[in-house]
C-alpha positions as CSV (number, residue, x, y, z in Angstrom):
1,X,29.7,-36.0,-8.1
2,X,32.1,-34.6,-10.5
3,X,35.7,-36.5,-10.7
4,X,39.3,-35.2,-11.5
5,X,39.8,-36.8,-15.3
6,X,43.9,-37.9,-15.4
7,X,44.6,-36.0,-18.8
8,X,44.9,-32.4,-19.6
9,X,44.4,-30.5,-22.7
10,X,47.3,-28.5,-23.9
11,X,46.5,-25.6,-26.3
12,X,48.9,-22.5,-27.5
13,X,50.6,-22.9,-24.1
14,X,47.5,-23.5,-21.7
15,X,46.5,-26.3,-19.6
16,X,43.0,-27.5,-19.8
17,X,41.2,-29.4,-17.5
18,X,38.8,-32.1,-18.5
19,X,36.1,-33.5,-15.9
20,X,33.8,-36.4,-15.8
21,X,30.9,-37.1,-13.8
22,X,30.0,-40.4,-15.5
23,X,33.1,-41.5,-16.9
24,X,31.4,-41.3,-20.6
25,X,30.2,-37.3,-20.8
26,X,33.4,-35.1,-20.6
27,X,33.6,-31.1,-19.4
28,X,36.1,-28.9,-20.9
29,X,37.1,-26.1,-18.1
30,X,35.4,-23.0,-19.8
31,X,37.5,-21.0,-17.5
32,X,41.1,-22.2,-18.9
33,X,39.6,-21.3,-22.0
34,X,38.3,-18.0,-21.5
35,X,42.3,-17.6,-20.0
36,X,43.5,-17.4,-23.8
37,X,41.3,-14.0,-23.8
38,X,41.7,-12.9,-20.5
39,X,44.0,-14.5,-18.0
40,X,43.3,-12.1,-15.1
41,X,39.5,-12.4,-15.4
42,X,38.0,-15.4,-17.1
43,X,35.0,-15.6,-15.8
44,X,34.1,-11.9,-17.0
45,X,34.8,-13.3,-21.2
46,X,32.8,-16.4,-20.3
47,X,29.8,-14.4,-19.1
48,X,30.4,-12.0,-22.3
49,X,30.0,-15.5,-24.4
50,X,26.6,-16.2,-23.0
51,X,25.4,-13.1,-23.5
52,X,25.0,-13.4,-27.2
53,X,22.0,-14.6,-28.4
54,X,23.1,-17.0,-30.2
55,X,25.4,-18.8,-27.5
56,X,21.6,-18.4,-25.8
57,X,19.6,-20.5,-28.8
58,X,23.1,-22.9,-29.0
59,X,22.6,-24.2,-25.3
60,X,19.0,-24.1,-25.7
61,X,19.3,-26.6,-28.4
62,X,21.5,-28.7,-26.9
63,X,20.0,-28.8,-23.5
64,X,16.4,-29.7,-25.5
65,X,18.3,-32.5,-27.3
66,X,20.1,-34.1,-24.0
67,X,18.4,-33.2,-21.2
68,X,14.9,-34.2,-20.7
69,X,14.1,-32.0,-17.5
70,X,15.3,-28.9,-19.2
71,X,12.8,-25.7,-18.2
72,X,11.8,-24.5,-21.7
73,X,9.6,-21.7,-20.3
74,X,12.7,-20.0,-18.7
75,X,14.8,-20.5,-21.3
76,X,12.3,-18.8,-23.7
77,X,12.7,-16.2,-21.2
78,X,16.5,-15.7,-21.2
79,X,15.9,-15.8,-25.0
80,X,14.0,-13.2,-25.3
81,X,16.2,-10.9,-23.4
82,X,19.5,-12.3,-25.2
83,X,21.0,-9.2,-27.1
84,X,20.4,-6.7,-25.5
85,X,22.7,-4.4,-23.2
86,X,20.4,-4.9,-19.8
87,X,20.9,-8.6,-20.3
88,X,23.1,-9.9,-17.6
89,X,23.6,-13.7,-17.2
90,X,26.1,-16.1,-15.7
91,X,26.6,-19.8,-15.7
92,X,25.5,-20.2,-12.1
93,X,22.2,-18.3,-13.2
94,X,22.0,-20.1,-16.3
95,X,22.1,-23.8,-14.3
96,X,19.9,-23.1,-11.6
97,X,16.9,-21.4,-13.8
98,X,17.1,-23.8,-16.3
99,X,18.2,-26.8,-14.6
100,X,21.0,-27.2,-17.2
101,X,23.6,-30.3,-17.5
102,X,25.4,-29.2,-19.9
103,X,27.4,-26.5,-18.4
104,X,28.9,-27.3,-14.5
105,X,29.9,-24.5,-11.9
106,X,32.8,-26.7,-9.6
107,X,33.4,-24.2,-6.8
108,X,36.9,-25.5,-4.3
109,X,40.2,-25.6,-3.9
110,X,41.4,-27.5,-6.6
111,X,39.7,-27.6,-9.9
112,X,37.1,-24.9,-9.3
113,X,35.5,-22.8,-12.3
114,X,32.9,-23.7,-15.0
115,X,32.8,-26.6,-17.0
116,X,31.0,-27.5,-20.4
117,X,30.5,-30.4,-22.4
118,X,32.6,-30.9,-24.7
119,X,30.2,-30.4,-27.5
120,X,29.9,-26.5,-25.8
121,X,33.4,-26.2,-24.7
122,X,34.6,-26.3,-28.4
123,X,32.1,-24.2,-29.5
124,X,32.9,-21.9,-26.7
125,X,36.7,-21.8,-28.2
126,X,35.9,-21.7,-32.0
127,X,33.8,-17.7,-30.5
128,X,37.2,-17.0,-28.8
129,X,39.5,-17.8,-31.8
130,X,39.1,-20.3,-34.3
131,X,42.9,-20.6,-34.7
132,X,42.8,-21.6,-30.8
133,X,39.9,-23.8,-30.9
134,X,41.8,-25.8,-33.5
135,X,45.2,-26.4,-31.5
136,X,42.6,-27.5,-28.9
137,X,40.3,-29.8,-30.7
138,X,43.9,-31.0,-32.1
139,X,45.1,-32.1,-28.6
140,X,41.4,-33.2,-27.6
141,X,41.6,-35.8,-30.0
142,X,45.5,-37.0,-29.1
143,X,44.0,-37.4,-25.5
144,X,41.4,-39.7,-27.2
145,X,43.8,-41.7,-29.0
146,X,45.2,-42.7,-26.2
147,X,42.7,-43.5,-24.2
148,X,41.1,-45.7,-27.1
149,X,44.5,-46.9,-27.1
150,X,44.9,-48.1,-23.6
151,X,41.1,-49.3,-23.8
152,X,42.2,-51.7,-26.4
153,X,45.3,-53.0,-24.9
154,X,43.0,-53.6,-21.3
155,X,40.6,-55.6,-23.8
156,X,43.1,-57.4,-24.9
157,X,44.8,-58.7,-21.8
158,X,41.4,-58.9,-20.1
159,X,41.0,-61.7,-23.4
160,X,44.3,-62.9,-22.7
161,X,43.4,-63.7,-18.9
162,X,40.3,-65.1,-19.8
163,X,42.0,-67.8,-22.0
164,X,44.4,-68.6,-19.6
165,X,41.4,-69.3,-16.5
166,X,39.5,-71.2,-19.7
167,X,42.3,-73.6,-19.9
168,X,42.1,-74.1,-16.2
169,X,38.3,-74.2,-16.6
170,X,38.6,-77.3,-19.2
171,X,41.1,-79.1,-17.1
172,X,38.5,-79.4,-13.9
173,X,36.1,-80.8,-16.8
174,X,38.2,-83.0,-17.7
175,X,39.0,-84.5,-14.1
176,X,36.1,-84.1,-12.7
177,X,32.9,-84.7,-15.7
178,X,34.3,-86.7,-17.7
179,X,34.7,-90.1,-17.5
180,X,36.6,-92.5,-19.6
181,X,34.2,-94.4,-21.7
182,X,32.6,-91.1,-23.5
183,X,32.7,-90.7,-27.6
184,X,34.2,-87.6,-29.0
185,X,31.3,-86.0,-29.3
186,X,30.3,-86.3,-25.9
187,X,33.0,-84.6,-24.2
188,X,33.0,-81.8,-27.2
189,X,29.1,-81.6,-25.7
190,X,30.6,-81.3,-22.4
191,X,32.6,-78.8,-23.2
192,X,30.2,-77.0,-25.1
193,X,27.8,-77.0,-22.4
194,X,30.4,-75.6,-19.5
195,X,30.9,-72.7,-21.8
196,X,27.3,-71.8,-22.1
197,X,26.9,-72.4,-17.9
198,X,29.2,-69.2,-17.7
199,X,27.4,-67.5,-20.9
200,X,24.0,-68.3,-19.2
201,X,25.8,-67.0,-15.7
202,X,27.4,-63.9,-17.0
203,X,25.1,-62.5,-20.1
204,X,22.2,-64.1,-19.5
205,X,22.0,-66.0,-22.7
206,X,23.8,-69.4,-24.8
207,X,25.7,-68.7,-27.8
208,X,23.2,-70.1,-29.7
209,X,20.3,-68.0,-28.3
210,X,23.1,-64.6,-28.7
211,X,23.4,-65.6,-32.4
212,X,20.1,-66.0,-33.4
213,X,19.7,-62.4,-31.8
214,X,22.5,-61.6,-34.1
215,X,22.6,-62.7,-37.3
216,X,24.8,-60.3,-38.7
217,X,27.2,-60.3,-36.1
218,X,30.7,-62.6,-36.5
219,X,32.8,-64.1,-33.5
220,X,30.5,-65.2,-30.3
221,X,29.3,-63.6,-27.5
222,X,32.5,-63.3,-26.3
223,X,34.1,-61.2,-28.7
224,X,31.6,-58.6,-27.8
225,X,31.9,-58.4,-24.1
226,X,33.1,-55.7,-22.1
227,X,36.8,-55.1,-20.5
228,X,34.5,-55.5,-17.0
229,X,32.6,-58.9,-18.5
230,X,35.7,-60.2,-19.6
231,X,37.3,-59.9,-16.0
232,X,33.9,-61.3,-14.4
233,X,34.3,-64.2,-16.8
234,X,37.8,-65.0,-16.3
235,X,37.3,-65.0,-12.3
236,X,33.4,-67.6,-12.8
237,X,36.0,-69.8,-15.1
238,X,38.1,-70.2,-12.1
239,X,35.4,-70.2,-9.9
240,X,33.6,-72.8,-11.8
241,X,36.9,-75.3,-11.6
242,X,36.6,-75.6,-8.3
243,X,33.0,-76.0,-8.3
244,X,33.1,-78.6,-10.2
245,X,34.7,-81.3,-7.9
246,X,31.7,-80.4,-5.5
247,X,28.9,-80.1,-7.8
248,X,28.7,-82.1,-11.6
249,X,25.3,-81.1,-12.1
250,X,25.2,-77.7,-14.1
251,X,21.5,-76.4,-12.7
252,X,23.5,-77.2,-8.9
253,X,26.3,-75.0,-10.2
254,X,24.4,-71.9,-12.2
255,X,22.8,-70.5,-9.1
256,X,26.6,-70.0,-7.6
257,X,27.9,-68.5,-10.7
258,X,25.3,-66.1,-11.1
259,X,25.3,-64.9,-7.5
260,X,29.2,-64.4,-7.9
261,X,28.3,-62.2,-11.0
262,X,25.7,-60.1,-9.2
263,X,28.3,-59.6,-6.6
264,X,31.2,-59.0,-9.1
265,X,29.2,-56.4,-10.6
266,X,28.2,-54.2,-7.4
267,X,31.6,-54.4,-6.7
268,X,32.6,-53.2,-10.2
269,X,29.7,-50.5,-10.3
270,X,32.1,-48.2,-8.4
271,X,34.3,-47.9,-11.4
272,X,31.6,-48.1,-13.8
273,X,27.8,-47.0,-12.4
274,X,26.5,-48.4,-16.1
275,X,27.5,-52.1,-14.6
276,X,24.4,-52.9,-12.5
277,X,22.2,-52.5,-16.4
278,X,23.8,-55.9,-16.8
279,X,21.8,-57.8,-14.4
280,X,18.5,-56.5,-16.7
C-alpha cells in the first residue's frame, strides 16, 4: 500500500509530492515534475522521457540491480524498440510488462499520477532541466535534514526515558533482591545481571556476548538500539520492577519479558513492518 509522506518538495515554485510504501524507499511524483514542462499535460512529457532509449537502458539497470523478479526478456524487448518513432510506451505499460518497482502508477482522488524512486525521479528532472533538477535535489536534501534531525532528537528522548524507567528498574532491585548482608560486588553483580535479563529479553544477547560480536564497536548494546528498541526497553524496565516483587528468580522472570517484547513488537510492526526481523 502506498502512504501519503508529510513533506513536500518545493522546486522553482512547484509542489512535489513524496510517497512511501515502506517508510525507507521514497517516490518522487514524476507528474509534478513533468508540470515544470508542461502543466496542462504531464503525463504526455513523462511518456516522451521513456521513450528514449536511454531512459529505457537507465530503468533497466536499475530495476536489474533492485528488483529481483524483474522480466529481462521483456525489457530486452522494449529495448530493442526504444528510439524509434513507432515506439509508444507508458508507465502503466512499462510496470505491468516488466513487473517494475521502481516507477508507481497511484490512480484517485488525492495524490494520483506516477511515482519514481527517488534515484529515477532525479534523473527524470536532471532530462527536463538540469537547472530545475538542482533547486529540487536542493530542497530534497533540506527535507532530509530534518527528518535526520527529528530522528535524532526521538533517539534521544527515547534514551532519556529509558534512563528514567532504569532508575525505577534499580530501585525494585534494590527492595526487592537485595538483602542487607551482600558485599559490593554482589549487588554490582546483581545489577549487572538485571541489565542483561532485559538485554537477553529484548536483543536476544548479554553485553558481553554483543561485544565479543563487536570488537570494534564502542558504547554497549544499548547505544546501538533502535528509537522502537529503546521504547520496548524502557516499558520491560518498568515491567520488570514490578515483576520483581513476584518473581526473584531471573529464568521465572525472562519468559514474561520476552513475551511482552514479542507483543510490543507486533504492536509496533504497524509503524515499522521491518520490526518483526527482530524476533530472528
Amino acid at each position: 500500500m502506498v502512504k501519503p509522506a508529510k513533506e513536500t518538495i518545493h522546486a522553482k515554485g512547484l509542489d512535489i509530492g513524496i510517497y512511501t510504501n515502506d517508510f525507507k524507499n521514497e517516490f518522487i511524483s514524476l507528474t509534478d515534475i513533468a508540470r515544470y514542462q508542461n502543466i496542462d499535460d504531464p503525463r504526455f512529457v513523462i511518456r516522451n522521457w521513456m521513450r528514449n532509449r536511454d531512459t529505457v537502458e537507465f530503468l533497466g539497470i536499475w530495476e536489474t540491480l533492485y528488483n529481483p523478479n524483474f522480466k529481462r526478456a521483456e525489457f530486452d524487448t522494449f529495448r530493442s524498440e526504444a528510439g524509434k518513432n513507432s515506439f509508444v510506451i507508458s508507465p502503466e505499460k512499462w510496470i505491468e510488462n516488466t513487473n517494475a518497482i521502481g516507477m508507481i502508477s497511484k490512480r484517485g482522488r488525492y495524490g494520483s499520477g506516477t511515482f519514481a524512486h527517488s534515484d529515477i525521479a532525479m534523473s527524470f528532472a536532471t532530462w527536463i532541466s538540469p537547472e530545475f533538477q538542482l533547486y529540487l535535489m536542493k530542497d530534497y536534501r533540506r527535507l532530509k535534514e530534518d527528518e535526520n534531525s527529528r530522528l535524532s532528537l526521538n533517539w534521544n528522548l527515547s534514551r532519556a526515558i529509558a534512563k528514567l524507567n532504569y532508575r525505577i528498574h534499580t530501585d525494585a532491585i534494590k527492595e526487592n533482591l537485595l538483602p542487607p548482608e551482600l558485599t559490593k560486588e554482589q549487588i554490582a553483580y546483581t545489577y549487572a545481571s538485571e541489565a542483561d535479563l532485559l538485554n537477553v529479553a529484548l536483543f536476544g544477547k548479554t553485553v558481553k556476548q554483543w561485544r565479543d560480536e563487536n570488537p570494534e564497536k564502542k558504547g554497549n548494546i544499548r547505544d546501538y538500539a533502535t528509537i522502537h528498541q529503546l521504547l520496548i526497553l524502557a516499558n520491560l524496565e518498568s515491567y520488570n520492577a514490578i515483576l520483581t516483587s513476584k518473581y526473584k528468580n531471573l529464568g521465572d522472570r525472562l519468559p514474561l519479558l520476552r513475551e511482552m517484547v514479542i507483543k510490543q513488537i507486533k504492536a509496533l510492526s504497524s509503524v515499522d513492518p521491518d520490526l518483526p526481523k527482530m524476533l530472528a
